[in-house]
C-alpha positions as CSV (number, residue, x, y, z in Angstrom):
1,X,-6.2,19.5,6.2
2,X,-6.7,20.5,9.9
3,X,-9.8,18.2,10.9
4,X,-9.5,15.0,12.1
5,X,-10.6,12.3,9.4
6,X,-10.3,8.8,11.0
7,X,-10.3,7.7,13.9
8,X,-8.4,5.0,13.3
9,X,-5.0,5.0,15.1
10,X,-2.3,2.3,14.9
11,X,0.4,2.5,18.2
12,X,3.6,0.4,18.7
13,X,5.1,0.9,22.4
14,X,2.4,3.3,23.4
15,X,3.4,5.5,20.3
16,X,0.9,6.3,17.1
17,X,2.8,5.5,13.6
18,X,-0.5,5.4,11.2
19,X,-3.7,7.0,10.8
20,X,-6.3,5.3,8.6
21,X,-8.5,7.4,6.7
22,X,-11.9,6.1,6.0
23,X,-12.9,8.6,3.0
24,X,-11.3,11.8,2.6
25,X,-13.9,14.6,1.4
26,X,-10.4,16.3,-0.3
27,X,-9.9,13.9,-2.4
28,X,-11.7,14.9,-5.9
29,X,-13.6,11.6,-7.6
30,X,-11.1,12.0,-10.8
31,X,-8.0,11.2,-8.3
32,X,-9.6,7.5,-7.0
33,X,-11.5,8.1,-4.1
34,X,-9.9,5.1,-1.4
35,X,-9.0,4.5,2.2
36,X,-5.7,5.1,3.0
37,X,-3.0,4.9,5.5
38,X,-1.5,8.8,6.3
39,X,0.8,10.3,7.9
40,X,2.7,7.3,8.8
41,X,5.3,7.8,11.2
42,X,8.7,6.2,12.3
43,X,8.8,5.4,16.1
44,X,11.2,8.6,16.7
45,X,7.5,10.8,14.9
46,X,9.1,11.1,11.8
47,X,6.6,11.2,8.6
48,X,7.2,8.5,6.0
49,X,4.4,9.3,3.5
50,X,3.0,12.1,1.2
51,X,-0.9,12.7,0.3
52,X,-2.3,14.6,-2.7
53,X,1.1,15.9,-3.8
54,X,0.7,18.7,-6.3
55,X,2.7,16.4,-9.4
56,X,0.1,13.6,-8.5
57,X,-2.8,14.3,-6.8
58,X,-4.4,10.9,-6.9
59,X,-1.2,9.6,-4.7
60,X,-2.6,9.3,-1.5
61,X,-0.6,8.0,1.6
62,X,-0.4,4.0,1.7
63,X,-3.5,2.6,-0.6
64,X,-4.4,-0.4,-3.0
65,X,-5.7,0.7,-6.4
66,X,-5.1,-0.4,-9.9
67,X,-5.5,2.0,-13.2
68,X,-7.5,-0.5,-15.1
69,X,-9.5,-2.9,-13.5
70,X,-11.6,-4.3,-16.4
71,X,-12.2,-0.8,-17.5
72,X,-12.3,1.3,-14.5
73,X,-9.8,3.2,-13.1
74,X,-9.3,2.7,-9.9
75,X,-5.8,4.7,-9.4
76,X,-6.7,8.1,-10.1
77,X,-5.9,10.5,-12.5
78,X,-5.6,10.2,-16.8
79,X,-5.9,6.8,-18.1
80,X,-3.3,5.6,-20.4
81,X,-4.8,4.8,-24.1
82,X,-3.2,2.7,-26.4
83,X,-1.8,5.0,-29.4
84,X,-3.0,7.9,-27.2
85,X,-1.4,8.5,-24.5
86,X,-2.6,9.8,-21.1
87,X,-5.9,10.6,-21.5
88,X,-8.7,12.3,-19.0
89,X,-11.7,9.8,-18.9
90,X,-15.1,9.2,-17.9
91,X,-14.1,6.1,-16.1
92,X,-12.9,6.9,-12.8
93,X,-14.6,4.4,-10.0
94,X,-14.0,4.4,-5.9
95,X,-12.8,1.8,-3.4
96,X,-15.6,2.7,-0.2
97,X,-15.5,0.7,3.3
98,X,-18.1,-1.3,3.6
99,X,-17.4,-2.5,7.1
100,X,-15.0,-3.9,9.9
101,X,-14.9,-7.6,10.2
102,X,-15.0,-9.3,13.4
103,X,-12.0,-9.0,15.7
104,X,-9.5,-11.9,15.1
105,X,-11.0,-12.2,11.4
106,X,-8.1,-12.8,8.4
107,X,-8.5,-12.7,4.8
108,X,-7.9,-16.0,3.0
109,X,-4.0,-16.7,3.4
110,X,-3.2,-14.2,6.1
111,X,-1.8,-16.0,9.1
112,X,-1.1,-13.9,12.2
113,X,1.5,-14.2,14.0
114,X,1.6,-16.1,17.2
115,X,3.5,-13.9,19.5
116,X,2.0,-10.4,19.4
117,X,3.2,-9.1,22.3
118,X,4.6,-6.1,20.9
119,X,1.1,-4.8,19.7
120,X,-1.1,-2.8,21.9
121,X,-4.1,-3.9,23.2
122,X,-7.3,-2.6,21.8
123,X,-8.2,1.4,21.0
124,X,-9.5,3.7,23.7
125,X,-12.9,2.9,23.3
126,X,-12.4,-0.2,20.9
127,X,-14.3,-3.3,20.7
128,X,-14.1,-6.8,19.5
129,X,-16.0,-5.6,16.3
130,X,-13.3,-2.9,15.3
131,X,-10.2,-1.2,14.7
132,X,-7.9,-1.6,17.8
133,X,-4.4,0.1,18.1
134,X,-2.8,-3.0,17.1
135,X,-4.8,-3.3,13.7
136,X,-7.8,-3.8,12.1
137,X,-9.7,-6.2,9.3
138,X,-12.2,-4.6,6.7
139,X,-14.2,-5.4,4.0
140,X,-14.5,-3.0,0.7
141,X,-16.0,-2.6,-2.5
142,X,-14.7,-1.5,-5.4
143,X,-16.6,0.2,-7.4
144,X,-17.3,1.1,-11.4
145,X,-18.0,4.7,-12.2
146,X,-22.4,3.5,-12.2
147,X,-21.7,2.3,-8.5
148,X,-21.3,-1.8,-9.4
149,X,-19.3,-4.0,-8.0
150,X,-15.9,-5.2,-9.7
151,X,-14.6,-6.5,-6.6
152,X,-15.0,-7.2,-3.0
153,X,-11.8,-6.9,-0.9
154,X,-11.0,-8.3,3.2
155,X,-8.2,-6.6,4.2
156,X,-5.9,-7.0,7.3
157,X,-3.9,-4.4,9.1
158,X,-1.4,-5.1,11.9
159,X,1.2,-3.0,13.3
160,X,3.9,-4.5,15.5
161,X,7.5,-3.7,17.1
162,X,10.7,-5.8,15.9
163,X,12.1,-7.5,18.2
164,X,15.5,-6.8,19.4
165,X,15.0,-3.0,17.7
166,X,13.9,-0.4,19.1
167,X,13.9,1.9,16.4
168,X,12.0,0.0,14.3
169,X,8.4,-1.0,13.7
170,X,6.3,-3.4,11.4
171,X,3.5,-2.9,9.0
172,X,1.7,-5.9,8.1
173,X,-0.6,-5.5,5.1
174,X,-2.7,-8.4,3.7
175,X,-5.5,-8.2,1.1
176,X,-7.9,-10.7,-0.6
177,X,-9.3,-9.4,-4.2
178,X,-12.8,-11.0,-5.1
179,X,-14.4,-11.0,-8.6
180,X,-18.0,-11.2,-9.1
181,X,-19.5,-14.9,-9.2
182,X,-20.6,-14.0,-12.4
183,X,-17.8,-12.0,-14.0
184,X,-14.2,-12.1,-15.0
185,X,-12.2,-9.0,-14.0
186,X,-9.1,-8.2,-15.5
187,X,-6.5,-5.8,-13.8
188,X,-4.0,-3.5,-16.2
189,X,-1.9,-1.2,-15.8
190,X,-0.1,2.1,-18.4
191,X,2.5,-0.6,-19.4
192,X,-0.4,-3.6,-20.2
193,X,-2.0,-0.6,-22.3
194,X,0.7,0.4,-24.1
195,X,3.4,2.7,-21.9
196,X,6.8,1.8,-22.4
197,X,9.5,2.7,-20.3
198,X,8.8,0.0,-16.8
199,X,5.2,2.1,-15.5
200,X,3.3,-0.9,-14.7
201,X,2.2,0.0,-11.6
202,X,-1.0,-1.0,-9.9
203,X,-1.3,-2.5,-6.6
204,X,0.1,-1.7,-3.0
205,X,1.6,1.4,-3.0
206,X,3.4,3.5,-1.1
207,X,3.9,7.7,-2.0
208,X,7.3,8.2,0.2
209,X,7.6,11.6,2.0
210,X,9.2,14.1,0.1
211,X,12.9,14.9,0.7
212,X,16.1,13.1,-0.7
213,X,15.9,9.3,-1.3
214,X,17.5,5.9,-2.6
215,X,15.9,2.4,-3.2
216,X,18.0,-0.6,-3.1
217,X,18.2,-4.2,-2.9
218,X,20.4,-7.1,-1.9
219,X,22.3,-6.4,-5.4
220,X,21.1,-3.6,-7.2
221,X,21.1,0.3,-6.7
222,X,19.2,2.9,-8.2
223,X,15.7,3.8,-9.7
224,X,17.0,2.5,-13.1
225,X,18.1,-1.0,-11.7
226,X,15.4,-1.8,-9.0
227,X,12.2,-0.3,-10.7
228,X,11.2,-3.6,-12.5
229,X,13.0,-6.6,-10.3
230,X,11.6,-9.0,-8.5
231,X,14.1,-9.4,-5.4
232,X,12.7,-10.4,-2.2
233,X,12.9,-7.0,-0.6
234,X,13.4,-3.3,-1.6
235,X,14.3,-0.7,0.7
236,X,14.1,3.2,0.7
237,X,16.3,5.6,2.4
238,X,15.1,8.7,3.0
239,X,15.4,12.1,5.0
240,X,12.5,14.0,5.6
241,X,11.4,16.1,8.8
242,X,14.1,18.3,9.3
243,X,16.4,15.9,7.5
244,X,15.8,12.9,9.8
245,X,17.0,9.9,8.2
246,X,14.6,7.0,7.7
247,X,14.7,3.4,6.0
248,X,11.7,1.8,4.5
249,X,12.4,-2.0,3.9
250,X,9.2,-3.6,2.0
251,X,8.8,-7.4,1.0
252,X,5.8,-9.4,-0.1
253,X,6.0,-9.8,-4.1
254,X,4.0,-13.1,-5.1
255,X,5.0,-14.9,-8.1
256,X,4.3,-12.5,-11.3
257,X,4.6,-9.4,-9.6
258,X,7.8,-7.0,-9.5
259,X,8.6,-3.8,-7.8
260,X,7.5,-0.4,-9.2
261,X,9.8,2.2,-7.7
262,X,10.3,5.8,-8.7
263,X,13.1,8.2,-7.1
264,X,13.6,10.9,-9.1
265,X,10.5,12.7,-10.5
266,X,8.8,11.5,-7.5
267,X,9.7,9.2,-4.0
268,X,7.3,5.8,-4.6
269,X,7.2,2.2,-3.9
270,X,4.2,-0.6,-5.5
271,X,4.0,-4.0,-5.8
272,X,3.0,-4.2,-9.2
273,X,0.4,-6.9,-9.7
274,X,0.4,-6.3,-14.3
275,X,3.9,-4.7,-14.1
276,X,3.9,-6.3,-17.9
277,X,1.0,-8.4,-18.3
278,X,-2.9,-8.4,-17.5
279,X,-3.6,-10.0,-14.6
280,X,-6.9,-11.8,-14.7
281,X,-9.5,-12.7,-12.0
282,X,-11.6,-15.3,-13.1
283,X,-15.5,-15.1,-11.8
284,X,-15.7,-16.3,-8.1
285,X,-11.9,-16.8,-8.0
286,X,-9.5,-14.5,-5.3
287,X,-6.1,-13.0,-5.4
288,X,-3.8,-13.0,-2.6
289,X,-1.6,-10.8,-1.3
290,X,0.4,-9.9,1.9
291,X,3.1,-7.3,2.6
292,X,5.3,-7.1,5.0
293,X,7.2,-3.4,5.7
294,X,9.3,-2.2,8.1
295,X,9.3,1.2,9.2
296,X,12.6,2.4,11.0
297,X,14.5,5.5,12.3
298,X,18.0,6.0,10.7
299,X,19.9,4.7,7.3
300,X,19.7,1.3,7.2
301,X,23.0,-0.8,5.5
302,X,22.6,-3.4,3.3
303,X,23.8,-6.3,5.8
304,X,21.3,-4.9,8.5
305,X,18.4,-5.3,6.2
306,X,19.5,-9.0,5.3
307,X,19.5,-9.3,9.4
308,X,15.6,-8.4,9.1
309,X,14.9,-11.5,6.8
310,X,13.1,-13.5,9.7
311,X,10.9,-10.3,10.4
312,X,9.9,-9.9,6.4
313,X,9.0,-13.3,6.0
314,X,7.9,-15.3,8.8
């Protein structure tokens, strides 16, 4: 893909790490047409996501989407039936922009930070009304496969430095889920519909660049022993771009979700909102969530991600 599909840029210390893509015209209905964040970049330019991979098309950068929201699939790709298996469906809907929100607007339990000083200013050509480099807020729709609304979405973008690092940046990702005033929605996922084996994913996720990786957390190790947990943090150490190390250190869960996290048949991270049961959003009601990742050059021990706790949850 050689055009230019966003102009949406996000830039720590005068560098670009993300490009937000508005609608891709790549990206076939069947695999959950969405906006997403892609190539995302380390502060040193090395690329820390994967879109339309060929063993799953429908992954596509950094996005929110859920494989059954009251129905719909909203993730991309076969549905997983009960007694059937994976299954291609008639029931594939879209998650579409539906415009920025004022400059210094949050979502419902997002609360900025105070000191921003590490985030750029606002874009070349930016306004008050828009994305600047530092971030953006957006409202979305997401759709059923006849075009209705299942649920509105405000979502907040920031991107910052760390302080004291300067090999490392932060991605602050915060969403507010909206059901109809007049409808209960009900988010699934594979393992709510029957899938065994820990695939309840749904939620924020994160395709990882290809290339060797590891996920670990403050005690376990291993695809097998973090996919599932509900530690505060996760982190994934990779090598990609010429075999450039990299460490991905995520945070965020809210009470009932857990960490989705494949290494071996493909590099991913989610925060799994129906990792193992339904979640339900009752008519007019909202669910919250904000994530906080940090994006940084170089293998990352276990002590030096405990160091980042302030940064991951303040």
């Amino acid at each position: 893909m050689g055009e230019d599909l966003t102009g949406v840029r996000l830039r720590v210390r005068g560098e670009t790490v993300a490009e937000y893509v508005l609608d891709d015209p790549h990206v076939d209905p069947r695999w959950g047409r969405r906006p997403y964040l892609h190539p995302v970049r380390t502060l040193a330019g090395v690329v820390v996501t994967d879109t339309l991979p060929e063993d799953h098309r429908w992954h596509l950068g950094v996005s929110v989407a859920m494989q059954d929201v009251s129905g719909t699939n909203l993730w991309g790709g076969r549905t997983y039936v009960r007694d059937a298996g994976y299954t291609w469906l008639d029931d594939h809907g879209r998650i579409v922009h539906d415009g920025w929100l004022p400059d210094g607007s949050v979502p419902d339990g997002f609360v900025p930070d105070a000191d921003a000083g590490d985030r750029d200013a606002v874009a070349e050509g930016g306004s008050g009304d828009g994305p600047g480099d530092g971030g953006f807020a957006e409202r979305l729709r997401w759709l059923d496969p006849a075009g209705a609304t299942l649920l509105t979405e405000e979502r907040r973008v920031e991107a910052a430095g760390v302080a004291g690092r300067a090999d490392a940046w932060l991605l602050d990702f915060g969403y507010v889920l909206t059901a109809p005033v007049d409808r209960d929605i009900l988010l699934g996922s594979p393992a709510t519909n029957g899938r065994p084996e820990g695939a309840g994913y749904g939620g924020f996720f994160w395709r990882v660049a290809p290339g060797p990786n590891r996920a670990f957390t403050a005690s376990a190790e291993g695809e097998e022993r973090v996919n599932g947990s509900t530690e505060p943090w996760l982190a994934m150490v990779g090598a990609a771009g010429g075999g450039r190390p990299y460490t991905l250190v995520f945070a965020g869960l809210a009470d009932g979700d857990h960490w989705f996290v494949r290494t071996g048949i493909y590099p991913g991270v989610c925060v799994a909102l129906a990792f193992d049961r339904t979640l339900p959003v009752p008519a007019g009601t909202s669910v919250r969530r904000r994530h906080r990742i940090v994006v940084s050059d170089g293998e990352l021990t276990r002590d030096e991600v405990e160091a980042l706790g302030p940064v991951l949850t303040s």
